[in-house]
N, C-alpha and C positions, 0 to 999 in steps of 0.2 A: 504494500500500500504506500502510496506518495501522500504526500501531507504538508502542509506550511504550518509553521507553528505561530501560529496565533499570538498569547500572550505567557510569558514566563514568571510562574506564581511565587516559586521560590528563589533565597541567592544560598551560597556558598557558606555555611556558618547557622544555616536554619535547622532545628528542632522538627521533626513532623513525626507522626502516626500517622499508622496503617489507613487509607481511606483519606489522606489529605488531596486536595488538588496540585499538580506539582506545573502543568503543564495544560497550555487550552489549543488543540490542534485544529486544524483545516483542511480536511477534504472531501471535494464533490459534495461543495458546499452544506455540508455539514459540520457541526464543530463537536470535538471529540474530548473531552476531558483526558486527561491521564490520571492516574493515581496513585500514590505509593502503596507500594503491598506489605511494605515492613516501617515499622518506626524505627528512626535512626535521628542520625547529624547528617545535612546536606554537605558530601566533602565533595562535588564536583557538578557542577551544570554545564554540559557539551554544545548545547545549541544556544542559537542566537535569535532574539524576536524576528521573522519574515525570514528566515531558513524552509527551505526546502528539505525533508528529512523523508527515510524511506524504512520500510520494517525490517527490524533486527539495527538499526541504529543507534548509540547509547543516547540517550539522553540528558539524564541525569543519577548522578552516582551518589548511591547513600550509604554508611555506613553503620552497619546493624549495634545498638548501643542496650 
């Protein structure tokens, strides 16, 4: 699946649980939430707002705390 990433909900240093919004994607005009599936610390965000991303792409990188 091809996708633009919409708006980027978390930064680098952010707290989340499981079910947060991390990410609001874009395609065939639809818009796609993402979510985190574990709580952690946000220790990396890959994309950049209006990227083009494609599946199996990292996104965002959490680290299980």
């Amino acid at each position: 699946m091809v996708a633009n990433v919409l708006t980027i909900t978390v930064k680098v240093g952010d707290m989340v649980v499981a079910g947060d919004q991390l990410l609001l994607l874009e395609s065939m005009k639809m818009e796609i939430p993402v979510l985190s599936e574990i709580s952690g610390k946000v220790i990396e965000v890959a994309v950049v707002d209006g990227e083009v991303i494609q599946g199996g792409d990292l996104l965002v990188k959490i680290e299980y705390i």
